[in-house]
N, C-alpha and C positions, 0 to 999 in steps of 0.2 A: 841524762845529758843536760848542760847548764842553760842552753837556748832554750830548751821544753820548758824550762822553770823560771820563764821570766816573773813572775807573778804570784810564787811560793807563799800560800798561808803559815805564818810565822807566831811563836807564841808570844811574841813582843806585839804583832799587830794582833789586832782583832779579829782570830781564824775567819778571815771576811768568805761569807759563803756568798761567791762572786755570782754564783747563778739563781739566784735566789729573789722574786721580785720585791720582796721584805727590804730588803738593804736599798733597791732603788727607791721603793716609796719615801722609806725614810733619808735616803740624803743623805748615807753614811760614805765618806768618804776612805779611800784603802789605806791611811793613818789613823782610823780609828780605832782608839785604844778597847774599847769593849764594843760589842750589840747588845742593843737595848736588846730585852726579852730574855737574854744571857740566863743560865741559872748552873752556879756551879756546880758538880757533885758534892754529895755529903752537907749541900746547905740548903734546909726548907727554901720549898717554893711557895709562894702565894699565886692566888687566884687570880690577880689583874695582871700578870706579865704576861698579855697578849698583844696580837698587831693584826691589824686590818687586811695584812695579805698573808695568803698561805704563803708558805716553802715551796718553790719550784725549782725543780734539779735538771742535770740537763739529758738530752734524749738522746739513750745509747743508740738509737738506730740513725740518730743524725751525727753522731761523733764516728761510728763505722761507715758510715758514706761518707764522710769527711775523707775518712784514712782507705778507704775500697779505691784497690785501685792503684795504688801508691806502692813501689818497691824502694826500702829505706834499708841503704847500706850504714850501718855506724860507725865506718869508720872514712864516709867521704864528706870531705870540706863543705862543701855545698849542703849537707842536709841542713842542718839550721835553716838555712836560706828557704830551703824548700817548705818545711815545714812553716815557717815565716810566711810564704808566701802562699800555702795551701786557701786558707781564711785570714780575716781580719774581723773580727766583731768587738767591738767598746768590752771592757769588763764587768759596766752594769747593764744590765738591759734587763728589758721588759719581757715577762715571757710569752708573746708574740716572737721578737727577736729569738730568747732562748732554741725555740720548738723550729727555729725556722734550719734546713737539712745545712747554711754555711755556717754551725756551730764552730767555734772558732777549738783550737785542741793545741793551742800555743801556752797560754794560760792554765792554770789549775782548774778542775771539773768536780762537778761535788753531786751523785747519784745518789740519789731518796729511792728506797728500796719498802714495800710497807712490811710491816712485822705485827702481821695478826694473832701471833703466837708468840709464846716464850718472854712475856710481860708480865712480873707477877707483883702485886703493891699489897703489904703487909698494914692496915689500918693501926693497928696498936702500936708498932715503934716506924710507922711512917718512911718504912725502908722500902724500895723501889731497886726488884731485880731484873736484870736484862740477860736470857739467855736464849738468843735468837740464833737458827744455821739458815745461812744465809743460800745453802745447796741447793740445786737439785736433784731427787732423788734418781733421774737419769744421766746425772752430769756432776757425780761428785768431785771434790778437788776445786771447785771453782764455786763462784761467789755469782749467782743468778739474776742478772739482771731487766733481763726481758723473754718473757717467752709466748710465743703469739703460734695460734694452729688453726690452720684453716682447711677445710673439707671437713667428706663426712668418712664415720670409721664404721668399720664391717662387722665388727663382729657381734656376732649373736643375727647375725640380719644375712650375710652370703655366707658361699662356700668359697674357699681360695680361688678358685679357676673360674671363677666370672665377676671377681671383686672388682677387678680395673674396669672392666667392661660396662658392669654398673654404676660406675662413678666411687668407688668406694675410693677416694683418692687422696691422702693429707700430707701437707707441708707444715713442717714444722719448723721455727724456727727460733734457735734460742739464740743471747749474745750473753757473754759471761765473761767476769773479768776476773784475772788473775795477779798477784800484786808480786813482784819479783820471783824468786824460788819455791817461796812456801806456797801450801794446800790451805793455808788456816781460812775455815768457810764460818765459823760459827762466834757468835758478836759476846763478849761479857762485858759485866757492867750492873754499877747498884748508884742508888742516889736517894737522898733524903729529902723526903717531898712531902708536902701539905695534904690533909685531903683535899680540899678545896683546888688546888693546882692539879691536881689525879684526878677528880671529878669533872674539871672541867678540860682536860682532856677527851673524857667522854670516849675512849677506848680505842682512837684514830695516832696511832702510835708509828715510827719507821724511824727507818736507820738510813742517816745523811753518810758516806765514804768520800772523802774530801782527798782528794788524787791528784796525781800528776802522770802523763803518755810516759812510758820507757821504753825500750828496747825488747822485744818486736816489734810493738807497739798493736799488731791486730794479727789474728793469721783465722784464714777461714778455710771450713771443710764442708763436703757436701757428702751426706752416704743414702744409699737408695736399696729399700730391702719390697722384693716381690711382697705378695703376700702369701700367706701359709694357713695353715689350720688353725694355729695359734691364734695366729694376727691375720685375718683375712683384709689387709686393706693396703695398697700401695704406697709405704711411705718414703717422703724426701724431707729427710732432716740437715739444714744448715746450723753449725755450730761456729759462732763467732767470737775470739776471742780477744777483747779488748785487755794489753798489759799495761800495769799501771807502778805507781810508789805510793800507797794509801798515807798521807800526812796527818789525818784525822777522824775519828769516827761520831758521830754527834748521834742522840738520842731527844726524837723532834717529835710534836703534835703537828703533820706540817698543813691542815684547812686552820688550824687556828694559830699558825704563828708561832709556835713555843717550844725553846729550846729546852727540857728536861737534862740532859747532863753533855759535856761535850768530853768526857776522858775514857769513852770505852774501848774496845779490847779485842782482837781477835783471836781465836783460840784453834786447835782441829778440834 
């Protein structure tokens, strides 16, 4: 919807990754033709294209309390308005600002996700492969972006019929986002890179998804299973899903700043 995108990263501008306190420190303004730190695919990177501030993305649990709550018809005159009028936050800010629950979700949103896995750097031809699923393997279809579980769990420890009674009791909670029709969870992507730029990475690797709200834009569910022999523990799982337009996928060090390639790929 065109109100949702006032503030579209465009490959004219400078995919400005608006949540990100990197861009405020340095004073890059939203006409900025590149960001410093930039490193194209397929062109060596060296070892000083760093910056003083990590990458900070913004927080799916403050973007779904933004939208918790909210019933969005799309086809009534007034939603702009509302969505307009949900938040208002500056497009730079600090991440203080970022983290704080009136994340603004009028503007484009850019979620750093880490990728401990599926990073592979070849030293002899300096090629740098990205093949990251961004899944959960209890939430496939979707692209995982927070998941938080609190209690404790039963088994090996009760027997079903006095799990609850013992406190065996967990909530789980994931928010996952899904990007128009498609399932595509898993990141591809290759870039030509320095040792020295791969070294000084030092192994702190994720994946930036540079979005924009669509149409549903959240819908949450909540399911509740006793427990059993299997699973002797009472669980309440909340599934959140945030729908988005992924405009761009970026391939980041983000404690030290550095953009490794910004053209990757979603795939199933």
């Amino acid at each position: 919807m065109a109100d949702l995108k006032t503030v579209l990263v465009r490959s004219n501008v400078a995919c400005t990754l608006v949540c990100m306190s990197l861009l405020a420190h340095a004073g890059m303004s939203a006409d900025s033709a590149t960001v410093p730190n930039a490193i194209e695919p397929e062109i060596s990177a060296s070892a000083d294209v760093l910056s003083t501030q990590p990458f900070v993305g913004d927080d799916p649990v403050a973007i779904r309390d933004a939208l918790a709550g909210q019933r969005f018809n799309p086809d009534s005159p007034s939603l702009s308005d509302r969505i307009r009028n949900l938040i208002h936050v500056p497009v730079f800010k600090a991440p203080s600002e970022l983290d704080s629950p009136k994340a603004s979700i009028e503007r484009d949103l850019a979620f750093v996700v880490p990728a401990p896995y599926g990073i592979r750097y070849q030293s002899k031809t300096h090629l740098l492969t990205v093949d990251v699923d961004l899944s959960d393997d209890n939430k496939p279809g979707a692209i995982l972006l927070k998941k938080t579980i609190t209690g404790q769990r039963g088994r090996g420890l009760v027997v079903a019929p006095e799990a609850k009674a013992k406190g065996y009791i967990q909530h789980i909670d994931l928010i996952v986002l899904k990007s128009g029709e498609r399932t595509k969870t898993r990141v591809h992507g290759r870039v030509t890179l320095s040792q020295a730029a791969f070294d000084e990475a030092n192994g702190d690797f994720a994946i930036v998804l540079m979005c924009s709200m669509a149409p549903p834009y959240l819908t949450d569910r909540r399911e509740h299973s006793d427990p059993s022999n299997d699973e002797p523990t009472d669980i309440t799982t909340r599934t959140s899903t945030l729908y988005t337009d992924i405009h761009a996928i970026w391939l980041v060090s983000p404690q030290r700043g550095i953009v490794l390639s910004k053209k990757l790929r979603l795939s199933k």
